[in-house]
C-alpha positions as CSV (number, residue, x, y, z in Angstrom):
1,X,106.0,96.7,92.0
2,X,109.6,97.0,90.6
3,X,110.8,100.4,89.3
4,X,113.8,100.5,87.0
5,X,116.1,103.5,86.9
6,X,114.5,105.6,84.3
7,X,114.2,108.6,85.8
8,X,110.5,108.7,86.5
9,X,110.6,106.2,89.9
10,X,110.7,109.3,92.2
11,X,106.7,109.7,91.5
12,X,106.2,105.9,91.5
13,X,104.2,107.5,94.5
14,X,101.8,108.1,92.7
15,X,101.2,104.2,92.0
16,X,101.1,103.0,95.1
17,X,98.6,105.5,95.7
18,X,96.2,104.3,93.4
19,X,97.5,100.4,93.7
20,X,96.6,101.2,97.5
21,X,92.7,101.6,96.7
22,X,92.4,98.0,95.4
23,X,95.2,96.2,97.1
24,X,95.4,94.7,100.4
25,X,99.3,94.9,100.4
26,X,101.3,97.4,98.2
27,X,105.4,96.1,98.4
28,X,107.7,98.8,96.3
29,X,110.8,97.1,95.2
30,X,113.7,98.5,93.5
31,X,116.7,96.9,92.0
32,X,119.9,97.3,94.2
33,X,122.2,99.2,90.7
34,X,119.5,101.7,91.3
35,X,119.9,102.1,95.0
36,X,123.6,102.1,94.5
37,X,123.5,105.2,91.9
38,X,120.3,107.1,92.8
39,X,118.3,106.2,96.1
40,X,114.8,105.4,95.4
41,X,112.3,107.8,97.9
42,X,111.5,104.9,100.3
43,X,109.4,107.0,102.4
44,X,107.4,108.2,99.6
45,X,106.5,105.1,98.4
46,X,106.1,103.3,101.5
47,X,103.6,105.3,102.2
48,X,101.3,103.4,100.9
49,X,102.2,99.9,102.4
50,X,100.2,98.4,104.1
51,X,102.3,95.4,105.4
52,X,102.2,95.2,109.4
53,X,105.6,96.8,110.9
54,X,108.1,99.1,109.4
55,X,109.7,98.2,105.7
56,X,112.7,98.3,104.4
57,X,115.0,97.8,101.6
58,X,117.8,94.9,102.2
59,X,120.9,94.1,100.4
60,X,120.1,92.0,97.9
61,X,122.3,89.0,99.4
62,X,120.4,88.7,102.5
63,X,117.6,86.5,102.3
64,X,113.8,87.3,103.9
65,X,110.6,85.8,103.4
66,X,108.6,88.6,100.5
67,X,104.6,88.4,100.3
68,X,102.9,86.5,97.9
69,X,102.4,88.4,94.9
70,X,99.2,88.2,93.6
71,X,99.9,90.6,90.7
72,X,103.1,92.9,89.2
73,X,103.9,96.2,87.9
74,X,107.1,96.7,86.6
75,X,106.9,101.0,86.0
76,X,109.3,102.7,84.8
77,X,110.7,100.1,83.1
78,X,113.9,100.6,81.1
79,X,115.0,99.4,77.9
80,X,117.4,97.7,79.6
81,X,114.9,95.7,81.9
82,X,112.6,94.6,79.0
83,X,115.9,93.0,77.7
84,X,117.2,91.4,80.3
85,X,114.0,90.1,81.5
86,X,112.7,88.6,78.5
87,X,116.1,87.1,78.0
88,X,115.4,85.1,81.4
89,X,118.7,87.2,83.2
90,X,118.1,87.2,87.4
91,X,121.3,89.3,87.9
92,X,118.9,91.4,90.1
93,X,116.3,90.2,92.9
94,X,113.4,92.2,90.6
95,X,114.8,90.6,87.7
96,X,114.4,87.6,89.3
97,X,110.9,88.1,90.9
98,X,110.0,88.8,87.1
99,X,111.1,86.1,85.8
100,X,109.9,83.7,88.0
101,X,106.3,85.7,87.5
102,X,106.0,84.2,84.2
103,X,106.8,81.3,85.3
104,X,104.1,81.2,87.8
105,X,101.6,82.5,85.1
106,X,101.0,86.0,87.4
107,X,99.4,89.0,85.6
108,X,101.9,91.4,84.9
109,X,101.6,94.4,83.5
110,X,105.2,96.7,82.8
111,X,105.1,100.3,81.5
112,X,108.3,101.1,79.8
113,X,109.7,104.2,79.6
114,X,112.2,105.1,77.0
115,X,112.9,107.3,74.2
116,X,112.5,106.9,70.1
117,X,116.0,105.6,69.5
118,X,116.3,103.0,72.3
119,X,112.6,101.9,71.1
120,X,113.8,101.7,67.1
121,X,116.5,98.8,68.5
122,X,115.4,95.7,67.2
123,X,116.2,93.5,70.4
124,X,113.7,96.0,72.4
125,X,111.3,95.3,69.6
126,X,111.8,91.5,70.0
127,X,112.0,91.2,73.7
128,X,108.4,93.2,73.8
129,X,106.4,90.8,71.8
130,X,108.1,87.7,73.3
131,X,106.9,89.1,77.1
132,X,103.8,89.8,75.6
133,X,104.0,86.3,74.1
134,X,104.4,84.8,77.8
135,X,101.1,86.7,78.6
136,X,103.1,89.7,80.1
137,X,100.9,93.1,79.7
138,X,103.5,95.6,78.0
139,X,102.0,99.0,77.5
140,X,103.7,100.5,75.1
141,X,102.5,102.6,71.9
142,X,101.4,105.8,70.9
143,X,98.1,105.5,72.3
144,X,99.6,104.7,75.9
145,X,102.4,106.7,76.0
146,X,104.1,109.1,73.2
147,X,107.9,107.8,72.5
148,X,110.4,111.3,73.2
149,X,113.9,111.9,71.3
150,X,116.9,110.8,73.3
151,X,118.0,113.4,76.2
152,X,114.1,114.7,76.3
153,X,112.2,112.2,78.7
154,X,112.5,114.6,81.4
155,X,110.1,117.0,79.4
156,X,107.2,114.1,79.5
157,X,107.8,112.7,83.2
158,X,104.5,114.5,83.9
159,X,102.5,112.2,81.4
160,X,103.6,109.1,82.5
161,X,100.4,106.8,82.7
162,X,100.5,105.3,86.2
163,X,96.9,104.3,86.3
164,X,97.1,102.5,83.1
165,X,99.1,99.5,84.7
166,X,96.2,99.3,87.7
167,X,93.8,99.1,84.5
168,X,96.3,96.8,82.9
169,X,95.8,94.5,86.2
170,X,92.6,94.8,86.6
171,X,91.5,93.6,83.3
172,X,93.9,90.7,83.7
173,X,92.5,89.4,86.8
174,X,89.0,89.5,85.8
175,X,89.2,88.4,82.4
């Protein structure tokens, strides 16, 4: 799981909660601009793991051997993710993990979270249907999630549809 810095990653909690009931290994990562301005609740979402030994988050530099993936959710993810990773940028270990997910033809499934006026850029518009192009689930639409104005997202945090990227997964692996 990668969560961007969008403001909704404190309850990305509530993911691994539910990822917990159908996964055998649950691995929160976070990209290190967002640990640098904001520290992500590692406890909260390590609660979840269930890896053998303690967890922890590294500086990006330092090299360790990550699970296998079998399957990615990239929630909250920002405009500015969406961009970068459809543009094929790895300034960023998640950035990279993603990435190299489409290369490896995983199911991935990312849930962005953004307001009307970063949605109404045409790039964001773009970068959307060439993930979903690459077979990348992007949940995004009215009927997912309702778009806010600009300086409101804090308002909505508390419809933010977790479960829908589990779904999202799940129909991906056993299509």
């Amino acid at each position: 799981m990668a969560a961007a810095a969008s403001g909704d990653d404190a309850r990305a909690g509530d993911l691994i909660g539910a990822a917990r009931d159908i996964a055998r290994f649950v691995a929160p990562g976070s990209n290190h601009y967002r640990l640098a301005f904001g520290p992500v609740n590692v406890d909260a979402l390590g609660a979840g793991n269930r890896a053998p030994g303690p967890q922890r988050l590294q500086r990006p530099r330092r090299t360790r051997r990550a699970a296998r993936a079998d399957a990615i959710i990239v929630a909250p993810a920002t405009v500015n993710t969406i961009n970068k990773w459809a543009a094929g940028i790895c300034d960023t270990l998640a950035l990279g993990i993603l990435v190299e997910a489409i290369g490896k033809r995983l199911p991935v499934a990312a849930l962005p979270f953004t307001n009307r006026a970063h949605a109404a850029h045409p790039a964001f518009g773009e970068n959307v249907a060439k993930l979903r192009s690459w077979g990348v689930t992007v949940l995004l639409g009215p009927d997912i999630y309702p778009l806010h104005d600009p300086g409101t997202g804090s308002r909505y945090l508390h419809l933010f549809p977790w479960a829908s990227t589990i779904e999202a997964i799940e129909r991906s692996t056993t299509d």
